[in-house]
N, C-alpha and C positions, 0 to 999 in steps of 0.2 A: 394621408400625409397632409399637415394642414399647407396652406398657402404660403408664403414668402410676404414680407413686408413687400418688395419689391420685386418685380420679374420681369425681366429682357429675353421675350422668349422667339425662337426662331426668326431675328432681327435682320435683313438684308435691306440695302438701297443700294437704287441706279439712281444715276441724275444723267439727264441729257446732255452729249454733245454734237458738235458736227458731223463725228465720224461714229456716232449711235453712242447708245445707253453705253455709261460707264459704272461699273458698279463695284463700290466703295467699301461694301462691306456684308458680308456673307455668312448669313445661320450665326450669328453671335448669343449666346444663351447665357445668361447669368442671374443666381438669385440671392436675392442679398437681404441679410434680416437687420428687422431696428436696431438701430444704435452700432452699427457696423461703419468702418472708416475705409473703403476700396478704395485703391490710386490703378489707374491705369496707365501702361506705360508700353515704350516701344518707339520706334524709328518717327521721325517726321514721314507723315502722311499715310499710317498705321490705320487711321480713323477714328482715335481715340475721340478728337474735340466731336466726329458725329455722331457715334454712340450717345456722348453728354449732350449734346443737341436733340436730339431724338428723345432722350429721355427729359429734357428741358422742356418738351412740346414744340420747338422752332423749328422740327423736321417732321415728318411722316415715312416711318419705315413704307418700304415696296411690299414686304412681305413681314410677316409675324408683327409683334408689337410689345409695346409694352402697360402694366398693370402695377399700378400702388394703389395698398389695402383697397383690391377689387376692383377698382375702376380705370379702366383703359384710360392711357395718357392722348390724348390726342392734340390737344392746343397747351399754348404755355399757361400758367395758373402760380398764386405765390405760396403753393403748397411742396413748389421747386423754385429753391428763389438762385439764381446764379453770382457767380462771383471771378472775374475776369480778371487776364495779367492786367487790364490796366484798370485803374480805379474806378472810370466813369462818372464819376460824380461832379454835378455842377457846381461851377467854379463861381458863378454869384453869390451861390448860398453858402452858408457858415454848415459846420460840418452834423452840426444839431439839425439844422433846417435840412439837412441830405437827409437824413435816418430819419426826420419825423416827418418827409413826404411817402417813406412807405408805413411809416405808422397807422398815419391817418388813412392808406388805401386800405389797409387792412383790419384797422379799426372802428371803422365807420361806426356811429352812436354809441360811441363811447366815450363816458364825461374826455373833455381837456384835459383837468388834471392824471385823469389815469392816464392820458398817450403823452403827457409830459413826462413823467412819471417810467414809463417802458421804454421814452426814447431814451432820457437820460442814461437808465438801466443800462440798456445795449454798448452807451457808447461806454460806461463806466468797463462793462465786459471785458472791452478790448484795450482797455486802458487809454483811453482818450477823452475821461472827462473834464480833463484841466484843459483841453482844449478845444472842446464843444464850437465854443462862439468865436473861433479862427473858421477863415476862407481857405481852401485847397490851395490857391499861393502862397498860405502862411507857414505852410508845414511839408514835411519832409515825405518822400514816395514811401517809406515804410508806414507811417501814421495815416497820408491815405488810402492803403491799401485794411489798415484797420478800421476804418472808417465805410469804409467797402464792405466789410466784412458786418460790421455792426447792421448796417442796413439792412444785410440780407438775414440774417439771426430776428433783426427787429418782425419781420416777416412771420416767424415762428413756422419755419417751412418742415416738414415733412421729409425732404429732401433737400440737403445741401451742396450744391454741384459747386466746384471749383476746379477751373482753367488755367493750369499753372499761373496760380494766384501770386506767387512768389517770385516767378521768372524773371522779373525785369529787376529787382532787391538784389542788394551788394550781398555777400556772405554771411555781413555779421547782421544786418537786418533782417535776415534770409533767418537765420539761426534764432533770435528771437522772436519773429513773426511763427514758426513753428512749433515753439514752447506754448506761445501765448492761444494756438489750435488748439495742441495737446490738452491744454490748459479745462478751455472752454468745450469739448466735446465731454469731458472727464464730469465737466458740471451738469452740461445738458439735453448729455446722452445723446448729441443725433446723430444723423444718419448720412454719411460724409460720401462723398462720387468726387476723387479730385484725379485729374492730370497732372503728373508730372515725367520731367524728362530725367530726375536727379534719382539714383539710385539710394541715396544714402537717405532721402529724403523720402521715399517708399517704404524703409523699412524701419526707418525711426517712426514714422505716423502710421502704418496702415495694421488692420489685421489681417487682409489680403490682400496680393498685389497679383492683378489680373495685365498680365504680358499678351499685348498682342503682334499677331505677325503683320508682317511688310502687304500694304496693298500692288496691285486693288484685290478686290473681293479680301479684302482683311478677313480674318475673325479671330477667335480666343486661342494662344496658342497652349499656354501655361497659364495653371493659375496658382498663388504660394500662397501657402499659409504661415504666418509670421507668429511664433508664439513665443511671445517675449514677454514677460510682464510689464505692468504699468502701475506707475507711471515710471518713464523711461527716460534715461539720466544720459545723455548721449555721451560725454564726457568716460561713463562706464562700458559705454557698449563698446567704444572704440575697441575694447582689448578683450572684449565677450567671442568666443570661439563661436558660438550660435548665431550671434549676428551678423557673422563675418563668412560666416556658411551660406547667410538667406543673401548676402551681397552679393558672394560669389556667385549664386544660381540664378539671379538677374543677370549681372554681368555675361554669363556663359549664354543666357539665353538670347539675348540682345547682340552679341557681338561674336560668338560661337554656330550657333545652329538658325540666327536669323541676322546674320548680317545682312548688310546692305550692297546689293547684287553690282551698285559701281565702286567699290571699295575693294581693291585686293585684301583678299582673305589673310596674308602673314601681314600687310600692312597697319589691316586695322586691329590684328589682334598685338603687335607691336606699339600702337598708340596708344590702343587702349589702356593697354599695362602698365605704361610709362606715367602719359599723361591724368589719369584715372588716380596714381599714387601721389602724381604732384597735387593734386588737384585737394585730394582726403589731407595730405599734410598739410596745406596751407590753411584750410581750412580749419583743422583740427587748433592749429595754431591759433587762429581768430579766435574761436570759441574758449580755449583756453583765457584769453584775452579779457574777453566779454566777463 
């Protein structure tokens, strides 16, 4: 059997504290091939962001490890470039001079006009090249969170890790910042590792959606395969029986058979219910909107 673009294999960490090793996550196994879109998802302090950490190179598993095409991950590298709920990007520079400082690290002896040339590219990608030569004061959290985004593409990584990239985005910029993903994966085939905590947002983007259980010693509890064609019209799926199947099976897993051990169990499956449908309508609403 050939190898996996990607392998997380027998993945555990402890991290020290006062009252000894705490250990965070436990034999996590998963192999993921090129051009695949995984969202990991599950309760606050699951492990999800240490998994993407680990596989970022800014952890060291305790035990097992991880391998892209053959080479153990051990340090960070921009063959993983990351992408964070908050933009990061400095705020001196105009949003061109953001994306063409990883240009140039990653393009080193190569004419100017070519890394003009790819930076422009990128940010055109994400639709932000009418506004290249604005500063991150000038523009809106959705814009630079695209701008985020352009950087780490400008990269030409191997792996695309993103940390609920979207989380801190109102609804309807939420909802276009996801088309404009779709969008750009659909062009350039990579290879997507995102967190999110949004159900609906797992199964509009991903081809698998890897559920993990409640720490500590997390690991994989479920893993879904989403098979829905693409590209995908969210607008249509609302009332798609199939998509409404792969919702329900997050939902059930997350709030059903791995709730949250301080939450009464009729509570939170009564909030969920409730709150979960207000939440799809309003939203649904917006989108109509848009």
């Amino acid at each position: 059997m050939a190898n996996s673009y990607l392998d997380i294999s027998g993945v555990s960490i402890e991290f020290p504290t006062p009252n000894g090793p705490f250990k965070a996550l436990d034999n996590v196994n998963l192999k993921i091939e090129k051009g695949e879109f995984i969202s990991l998802i599950g309760h606050s302090g699951c492990g999800k962001s240490t998994v993407l950490n680990i596989v970022a190179g800014l952890y060291n598993a305790t035990q097992g490890g991880v391998i892209l095409q053959g080479k153990e991950v051990l340090q960070p590298g921009p063959d993983r470039a990351v992408v964070f709920q908050n933009h990061s990007l400095f705020p001196w520079l105009t949003c061109y001079e953001n994306v063409r400082l990883a240009v140039d690290k990653v393009m080193k002896g190569k004419p100017k006009a070519e890394r003009h040339e790819w930076t422009e590219y990128n940010l055109e990608l994400v639709h932000m090249g009418h506004a290249m030569h604005k500063r991150p004061d000038e523009i809106s959290g959705g814009m630079k969170q695209r701008v985020g985004i352009a950087r780490a593409l400008s990269m030409q990584p191997k792996v695309l890790l993103m940390d609920e990239p979207f989380g801190a985005l109102d609804a309807l910029t939420r909802a276009h910042m996801q088309d404009s993903l779709t969008e750009i994966q659909a062009e350039l085939n990579n290879t997507v590792i995102m967190i999110t905590h949004d159900v609906d947002e797992a199964v509009l983007l991903s081809d698998r959606i890897v559920m993990m259980t409640n720490g500590p010693a997390a690991t994989i509890g479920e893993i879904l395969h989403v098979d829905l064609e693409r590209p995908r019209e969210r607008l249509e799926l609302a009332d798609d029986p199939t998509y409404n199947h792969y919702r329900a099976e997050v939902l059930k897993f997350l709030h059903e058979r791995h709730a949250k051990k301080d939450v009464p169990q009729s509570t939170k499956k009564a909030t969920t219910t409730t709150s979960d449908a207000a939440d799809k309508k309003e939203e649904d609403k917006k989108d109509v909107a848009a």
